[in-house]
matplotlib code that plots the C-alpha trace (Angstrom):
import matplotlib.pyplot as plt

x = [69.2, 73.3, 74.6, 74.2, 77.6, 77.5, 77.8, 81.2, 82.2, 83.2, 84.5, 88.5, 89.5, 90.9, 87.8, 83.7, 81.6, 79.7, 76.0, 73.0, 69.7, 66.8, 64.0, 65.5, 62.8, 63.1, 64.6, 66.9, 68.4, 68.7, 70.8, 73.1, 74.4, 76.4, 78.8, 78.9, 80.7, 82.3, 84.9, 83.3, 80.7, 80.2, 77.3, 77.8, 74.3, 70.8, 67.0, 63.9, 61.6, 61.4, 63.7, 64.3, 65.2, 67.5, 69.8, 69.4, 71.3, 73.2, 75.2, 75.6, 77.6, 79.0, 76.9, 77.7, 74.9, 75.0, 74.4, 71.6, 67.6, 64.5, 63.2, 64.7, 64.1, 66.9, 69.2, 69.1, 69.6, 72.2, 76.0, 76.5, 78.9, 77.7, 77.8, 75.0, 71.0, 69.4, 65.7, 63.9, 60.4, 56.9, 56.1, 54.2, 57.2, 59.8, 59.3, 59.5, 63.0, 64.2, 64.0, 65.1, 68.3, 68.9, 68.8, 71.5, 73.5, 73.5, 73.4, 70.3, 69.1, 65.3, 63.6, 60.5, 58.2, 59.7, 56.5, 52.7, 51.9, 53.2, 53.7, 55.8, 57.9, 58.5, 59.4, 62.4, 63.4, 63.7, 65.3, 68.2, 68.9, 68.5, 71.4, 73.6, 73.1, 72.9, 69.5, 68.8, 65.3, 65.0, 63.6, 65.9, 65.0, 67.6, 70.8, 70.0, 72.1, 69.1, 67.7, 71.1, 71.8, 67.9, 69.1, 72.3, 71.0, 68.4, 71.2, 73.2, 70.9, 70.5, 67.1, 66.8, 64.2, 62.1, 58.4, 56.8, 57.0, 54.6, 55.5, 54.0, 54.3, 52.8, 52.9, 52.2, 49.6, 50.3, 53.0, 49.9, 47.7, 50.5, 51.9, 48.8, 45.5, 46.9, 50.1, 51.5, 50.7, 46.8, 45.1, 45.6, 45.3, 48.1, 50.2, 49.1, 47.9, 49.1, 50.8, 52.8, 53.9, 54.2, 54.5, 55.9, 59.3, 57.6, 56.8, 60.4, 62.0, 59.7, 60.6, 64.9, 64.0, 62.3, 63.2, 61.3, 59.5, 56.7, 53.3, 50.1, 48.9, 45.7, 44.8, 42.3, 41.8, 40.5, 39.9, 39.3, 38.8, 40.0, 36.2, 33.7, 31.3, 34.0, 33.9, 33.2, 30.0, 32.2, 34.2, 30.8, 31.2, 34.9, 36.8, 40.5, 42.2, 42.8, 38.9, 38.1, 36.2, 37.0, 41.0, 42.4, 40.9, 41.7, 44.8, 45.4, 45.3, 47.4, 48.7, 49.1, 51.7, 53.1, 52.6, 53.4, 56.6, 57.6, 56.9, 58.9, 61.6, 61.3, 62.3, 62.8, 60.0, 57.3, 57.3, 59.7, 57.1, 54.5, 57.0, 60.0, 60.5, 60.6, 58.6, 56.2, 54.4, 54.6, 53.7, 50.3, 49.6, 50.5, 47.6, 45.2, 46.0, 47.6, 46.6, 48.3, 45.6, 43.0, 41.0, 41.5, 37.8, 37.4, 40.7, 40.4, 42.5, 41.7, 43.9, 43.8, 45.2, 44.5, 45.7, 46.6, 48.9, 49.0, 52.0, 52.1, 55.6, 56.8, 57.5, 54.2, 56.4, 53.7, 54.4, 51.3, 51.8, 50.3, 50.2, 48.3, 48.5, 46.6, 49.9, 52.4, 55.6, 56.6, 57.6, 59.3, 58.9, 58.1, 59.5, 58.5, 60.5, 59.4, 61.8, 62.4, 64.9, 64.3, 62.2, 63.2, 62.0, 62.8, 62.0, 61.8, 65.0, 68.3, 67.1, 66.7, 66.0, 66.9, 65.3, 66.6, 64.5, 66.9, 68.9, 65.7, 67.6, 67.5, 70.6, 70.2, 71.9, 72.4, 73.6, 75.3, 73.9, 74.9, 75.6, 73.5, 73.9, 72.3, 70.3, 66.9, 65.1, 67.4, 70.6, 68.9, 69.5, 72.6, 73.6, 71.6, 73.7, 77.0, 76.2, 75.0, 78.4, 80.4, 78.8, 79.2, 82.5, 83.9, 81.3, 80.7, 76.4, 76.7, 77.0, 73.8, 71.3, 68.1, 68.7, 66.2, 65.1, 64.2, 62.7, 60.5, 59.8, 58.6, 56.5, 54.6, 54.0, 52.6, 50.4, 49.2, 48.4, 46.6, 44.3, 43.5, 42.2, 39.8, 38.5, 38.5, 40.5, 43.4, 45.8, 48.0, 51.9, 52.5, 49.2, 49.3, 52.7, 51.2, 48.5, 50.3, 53.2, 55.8, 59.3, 62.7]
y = [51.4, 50.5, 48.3, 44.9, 43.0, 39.9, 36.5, 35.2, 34.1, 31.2, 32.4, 33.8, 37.3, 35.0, 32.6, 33.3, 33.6, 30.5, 30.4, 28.3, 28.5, 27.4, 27.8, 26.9, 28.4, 31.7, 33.9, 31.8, 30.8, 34.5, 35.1, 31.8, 33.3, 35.7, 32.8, 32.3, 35.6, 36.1, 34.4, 36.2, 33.8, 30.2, 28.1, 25.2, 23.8, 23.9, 22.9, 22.5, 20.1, 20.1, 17.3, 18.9, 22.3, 21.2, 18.6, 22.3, 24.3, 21.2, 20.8, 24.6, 24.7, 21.5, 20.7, 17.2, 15.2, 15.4, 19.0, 19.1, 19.0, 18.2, 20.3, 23.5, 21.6, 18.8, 21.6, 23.3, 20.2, 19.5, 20.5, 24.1, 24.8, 28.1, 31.7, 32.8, 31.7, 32.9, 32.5, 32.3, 30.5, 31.4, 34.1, 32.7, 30.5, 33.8, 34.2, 30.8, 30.0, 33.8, 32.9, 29.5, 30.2, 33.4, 30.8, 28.7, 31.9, 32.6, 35.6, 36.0, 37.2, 37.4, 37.8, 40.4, 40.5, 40.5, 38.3, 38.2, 39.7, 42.1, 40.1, 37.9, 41.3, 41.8, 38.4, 38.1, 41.3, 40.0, 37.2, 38.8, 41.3, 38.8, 36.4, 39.7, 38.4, 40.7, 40.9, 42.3, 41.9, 41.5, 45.7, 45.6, 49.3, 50.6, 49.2, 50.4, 52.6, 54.5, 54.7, 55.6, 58.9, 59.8, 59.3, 61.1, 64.3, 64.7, 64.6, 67.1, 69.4, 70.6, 70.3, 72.2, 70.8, 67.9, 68.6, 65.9, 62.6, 61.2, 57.7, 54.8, 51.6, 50.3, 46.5, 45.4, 43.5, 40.0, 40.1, 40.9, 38.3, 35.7, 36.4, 38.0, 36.6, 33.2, 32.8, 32.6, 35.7, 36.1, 35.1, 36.7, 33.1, 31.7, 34.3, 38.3, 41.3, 42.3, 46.2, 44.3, 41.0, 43.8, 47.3, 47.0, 47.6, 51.3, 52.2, 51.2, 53.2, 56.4, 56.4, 55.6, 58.7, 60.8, 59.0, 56.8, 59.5, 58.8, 60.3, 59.5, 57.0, 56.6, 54.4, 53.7, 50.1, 47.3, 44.8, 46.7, 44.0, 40.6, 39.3, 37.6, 40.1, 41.7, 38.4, 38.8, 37.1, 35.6, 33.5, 32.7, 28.8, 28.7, 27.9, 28.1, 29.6, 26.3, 25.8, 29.2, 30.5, 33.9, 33.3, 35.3, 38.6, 38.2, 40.0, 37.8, 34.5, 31.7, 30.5, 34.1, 34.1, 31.3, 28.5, 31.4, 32.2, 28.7, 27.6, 30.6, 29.3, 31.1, 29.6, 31.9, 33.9, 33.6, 30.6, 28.7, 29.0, 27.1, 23.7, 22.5, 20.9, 24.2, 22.4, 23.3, 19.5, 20.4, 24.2, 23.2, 20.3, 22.9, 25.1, 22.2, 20.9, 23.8, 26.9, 29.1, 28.0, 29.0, 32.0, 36.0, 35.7, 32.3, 32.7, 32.9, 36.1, 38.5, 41.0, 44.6, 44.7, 49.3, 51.0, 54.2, 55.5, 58.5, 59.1, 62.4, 63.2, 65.8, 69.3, 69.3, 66.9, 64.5, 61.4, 59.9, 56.4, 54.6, 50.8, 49.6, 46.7, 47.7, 49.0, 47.8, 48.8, 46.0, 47.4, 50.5, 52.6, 56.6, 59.1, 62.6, 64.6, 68.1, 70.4, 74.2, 74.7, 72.2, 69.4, 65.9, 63.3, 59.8, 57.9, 54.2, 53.4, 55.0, 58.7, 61.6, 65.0, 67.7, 70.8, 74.5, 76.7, 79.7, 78.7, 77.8, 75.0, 70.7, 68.6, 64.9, 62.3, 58.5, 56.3, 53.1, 49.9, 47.2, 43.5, 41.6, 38.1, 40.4, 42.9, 42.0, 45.0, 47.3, 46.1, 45.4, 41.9, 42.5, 45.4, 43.8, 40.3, 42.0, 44.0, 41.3, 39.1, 41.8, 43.0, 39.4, 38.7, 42.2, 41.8, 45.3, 46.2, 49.7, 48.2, 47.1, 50.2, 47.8, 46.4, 44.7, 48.1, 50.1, 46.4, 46.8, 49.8, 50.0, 46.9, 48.7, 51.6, 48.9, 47.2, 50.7, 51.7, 48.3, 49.1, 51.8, 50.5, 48.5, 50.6, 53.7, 56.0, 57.2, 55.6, 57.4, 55.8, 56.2, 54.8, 51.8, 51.0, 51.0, 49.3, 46.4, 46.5, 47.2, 47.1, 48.1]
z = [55.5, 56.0, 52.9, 53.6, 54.6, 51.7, 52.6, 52.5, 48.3, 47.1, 43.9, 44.7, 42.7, 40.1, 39.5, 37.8, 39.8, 40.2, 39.8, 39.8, 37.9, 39.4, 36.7, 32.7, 30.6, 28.5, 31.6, 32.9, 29.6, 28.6, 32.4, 31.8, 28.1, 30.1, 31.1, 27.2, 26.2, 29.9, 32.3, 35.0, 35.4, 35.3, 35.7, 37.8, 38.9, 37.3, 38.0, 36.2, 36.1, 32.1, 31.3, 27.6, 29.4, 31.8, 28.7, 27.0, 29.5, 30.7, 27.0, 26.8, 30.0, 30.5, 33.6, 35.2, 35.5, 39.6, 39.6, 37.2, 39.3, 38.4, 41.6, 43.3, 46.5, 45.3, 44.4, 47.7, 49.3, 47.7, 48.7, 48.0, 45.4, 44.0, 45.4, 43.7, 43.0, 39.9, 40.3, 37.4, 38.3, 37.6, 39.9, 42.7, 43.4, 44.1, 47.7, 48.7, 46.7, 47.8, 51.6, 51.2, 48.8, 51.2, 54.0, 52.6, 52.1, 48.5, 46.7, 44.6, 41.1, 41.4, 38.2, 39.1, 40.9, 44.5, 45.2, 44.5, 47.4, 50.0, 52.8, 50.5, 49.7, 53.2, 53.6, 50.9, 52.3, 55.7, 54.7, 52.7, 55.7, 58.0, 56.0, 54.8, 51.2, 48.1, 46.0, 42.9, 41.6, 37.9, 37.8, 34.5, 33.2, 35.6, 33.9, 30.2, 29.0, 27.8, 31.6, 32.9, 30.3, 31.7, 35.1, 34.5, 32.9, 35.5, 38.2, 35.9, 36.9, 33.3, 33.5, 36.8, 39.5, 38.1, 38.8, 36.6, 34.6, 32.2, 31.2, 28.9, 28.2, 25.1, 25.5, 22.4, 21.0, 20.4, 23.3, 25.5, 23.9, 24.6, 28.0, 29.4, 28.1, 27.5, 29.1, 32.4, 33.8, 32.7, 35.8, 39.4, 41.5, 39.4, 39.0, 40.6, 38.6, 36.1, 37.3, 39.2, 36.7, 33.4, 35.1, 38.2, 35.8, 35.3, 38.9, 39.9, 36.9, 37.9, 41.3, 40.1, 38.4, 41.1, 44.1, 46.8, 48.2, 46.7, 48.8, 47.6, 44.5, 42.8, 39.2, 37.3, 34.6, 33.9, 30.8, 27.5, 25.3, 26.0, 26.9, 25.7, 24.9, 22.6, 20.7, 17.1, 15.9, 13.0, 15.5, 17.7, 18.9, 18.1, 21.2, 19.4, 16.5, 14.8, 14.5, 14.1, 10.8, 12.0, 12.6, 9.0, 9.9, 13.9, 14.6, 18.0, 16.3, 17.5, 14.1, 13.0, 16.9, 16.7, 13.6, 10.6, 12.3, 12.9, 9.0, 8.4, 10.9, 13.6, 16.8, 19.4, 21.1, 21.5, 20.2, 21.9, 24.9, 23.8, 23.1, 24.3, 20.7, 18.1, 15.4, 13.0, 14.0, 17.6, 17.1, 16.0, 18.4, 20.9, 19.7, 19.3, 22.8, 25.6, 26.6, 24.3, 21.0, 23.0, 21.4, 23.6, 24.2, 25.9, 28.1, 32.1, 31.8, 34.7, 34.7, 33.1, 29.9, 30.3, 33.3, 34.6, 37.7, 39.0, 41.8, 43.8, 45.1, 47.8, 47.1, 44.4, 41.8, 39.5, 38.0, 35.4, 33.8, 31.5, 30.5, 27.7, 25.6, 22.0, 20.4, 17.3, 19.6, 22.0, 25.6, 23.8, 26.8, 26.2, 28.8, 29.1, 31.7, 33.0, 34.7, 35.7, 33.2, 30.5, 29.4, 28.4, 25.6, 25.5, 22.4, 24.5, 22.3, 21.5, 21.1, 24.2, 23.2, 25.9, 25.7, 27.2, 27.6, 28.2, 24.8, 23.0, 21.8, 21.6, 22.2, 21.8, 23.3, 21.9, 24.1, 22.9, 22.0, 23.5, 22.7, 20.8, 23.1, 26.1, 24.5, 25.2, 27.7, 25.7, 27.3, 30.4, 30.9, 30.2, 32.5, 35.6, 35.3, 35.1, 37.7, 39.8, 38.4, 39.7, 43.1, 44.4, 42.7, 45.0, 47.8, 47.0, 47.1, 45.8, 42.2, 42.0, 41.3, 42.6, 45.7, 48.3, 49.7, 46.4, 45.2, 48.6, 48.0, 44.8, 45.4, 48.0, 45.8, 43.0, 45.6, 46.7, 43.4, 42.7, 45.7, 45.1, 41.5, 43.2, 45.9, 44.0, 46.2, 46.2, 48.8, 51.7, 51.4, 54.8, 56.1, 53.7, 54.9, 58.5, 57.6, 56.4, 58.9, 56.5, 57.8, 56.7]

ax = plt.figure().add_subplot(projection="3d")
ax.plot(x, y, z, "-o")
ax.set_aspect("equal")
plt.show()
């Protein structure tokens, strides 16, 4: 695919580029601190329909009231006075504000996924062409600085032709009780399943590291333990953790999440989810009342909290990937790295061991942390925002390491895989993408 020619900026050389945040909750709040601890960005209009939210963001940045929303739709109405759209909704709403904010000619931010479904992929990526705007989906593990020194030594060639990859993510227990069993991403209809709302970070990293080539796909998961038959006759007729007799010896319970760290005071995630007002009154009205007090076993949570992947590649390379959520380590992704000369051991963190096997010896490589006002996804955020801040402030595409093709493709591989899940096969890339009239 040619680079895109970018819609014309309304930020000069000299001036931030100006942005607008549709969606005020935990991402988009993260994505506006860059204009904090940067002149390169400012944020000039907001929306969310949580009053509190919204006042939050509006006294950080000095937001006149005229540009702050209470619905997307008022914002894109509205006069357009950014060059740039950071979406930041709940997922089912990304392909409807992605076409309609690429309509109007903005750049866009797009937290992941792309969409919930591949016809929603190909229709952000349509529209984006179609406007000759910039995208960069939220696919953060390829601006770490970890990811990068991976990606650099296997184009070093120091590890000679890479046949194979096995990689893991290790959600994390209570981060997969809260976000997956009884948060916003726990149940397909609402939101989609859950190797593409958690993992689809991990297929797009694999193929970064291997390329889009990718063949064939086959996987294999479903839900381990987050059911009601793996209730514990202890907590039989409890419906939530604040009633529950069983709740001291449960590690998933609700005030264990979220009302221990707030009496400890802890305001930040998770529990700033749950309430717009960080209290330790409103903590525990929020788990006698919403959806996040409710106990693991009585949740509509359909999605697999155990999966596997298995991607075939041309010229007999391997990838194998694993997502689990019954793990102390949150998101700390592990990286083994098979080549013809070496081998290659990523600790999820700040440590990569290289192994040669002429020498017989390890070199490690650290790569530098980064700030902590951006450091969540391992500096993530943080790289993906600059780089977005700076592709649009230079109208220069080649910045951005995710764009709307890898995003595309990456999706399709994720949707493949998810098939093939529930039919039991393994799935043809080329066939699929036929099958569902992809189009680039």
């Amino acid at each position: 695919m040619t680079a895109f020619q970018p819609a014309a900026v309304i930020t000069t050389a000299t001036e931030p580029v100006k942005v607008a945040i549709i969606g005020c909750g935990s991402r988009g709040t993260i994505y506006s601190r860059y204009a904090l601890v940067s002149d390169k960005m400012q944020v000039v209009a907001i929306a969310d329909p949580s009053k509190a939210r919204v006042e939050k963001l509006q006294s950080a940045h000095n937001i006149p009231d005229e540009q702050c929303h209470s619905s997307w739709e008022s914002l894109l109405e509205a006069p357009k006075i950014a060059d740039a759209a950071l979406i930041c909704t709940i997922d089912s709403l990304h392909e409807g504000l992605a076409v309609a904010f690429a309509n109007r000619g903005y750049h866009i931010l797009l937290e992941k996924p792309m969409a919930t479904d591949l016809a929603g992929c190909q229709a952000v990526y349509s529209a984006v062409k179609r406007n000759g705007v910039m995208l960069a989906v939220c696919h953060v593990l390829r601006y770490t600085p970890y990811n990068r020194k991976i990606k650099q030594i296997i184009e070093s060639g120091v590890l000679g032709s890479v046949v194979g990859i096995q990689h893991t993510e290790p959600v994390g227990h209570y981060h997969f009780a809260h976000s997956y069993v009884r948060g916003n991403w726990r149940n397909e209809a609402e939101s989609s399943f859950s190797l593409m709302t958690k993992s689809c970070h991990d297929i797009d990293i694999i193929m970064y590291f291997l390329g889009n080539d990718c063949k064939r796909v086959s996987s294999f998961g479903g839900i381990s333990h987050f059911k009601p038959e793996k209730k514990p006759l202890a907590a039989a007729g409890a419906v939530r953790c604040m009633d529950c007799a069983y709740e001291a010896q449960c590690p998933y319970s609700a005030k264990k999440i979220y009302l221990k760290p707030a009496e400890l005071g802890h305001k930040k995630w998770p529990v700033d989810v749950i309430t717009d007002v960080v209290d330790i009154e409103s903590v525990a009205e929020a788990l006698r009342s919403g959806p996040y007090g409710r106990c693991v076993y009585e949740c509509d949570n359909d999605v697999c909290d155990n999966q596997v992947v298995n991607m075939e590649f041309d010229d007999c390379r391997y990838a194998s990937f694993s997502m689990v959520a019954f793990t102390k380590e949150i998101c700390v992704r592990k990286t083994r790295i098979f080549g013809t000369l070496g081998e290659l051991v990523g600790d999820g963190n700040m440590s990569i061991e290289v192994y040669d096997f002429l020498s017989q010896k390890s070199t490690f490589h650290h790569p530098e942390p980064v700030s902590v006002h951006l450091g969540g996804h391992g500096g993530g955020d943080m790289g993906i925002i600059e780089a977005f801040v700076n592709a649009v402030a230079t109208r220069d595409s080649t910045l951005l390491p995710s764009n709307a093709l890898t995003s595309l493709d990456a999706s399709v591989v994720v949707f493949a895989a998810e098939e093939a899940r529930r039919r039991g096969v393994v799935v043809d890339l080329d066939e699929y993408r036929r099958q569902n009239k992809v189009e680039y």
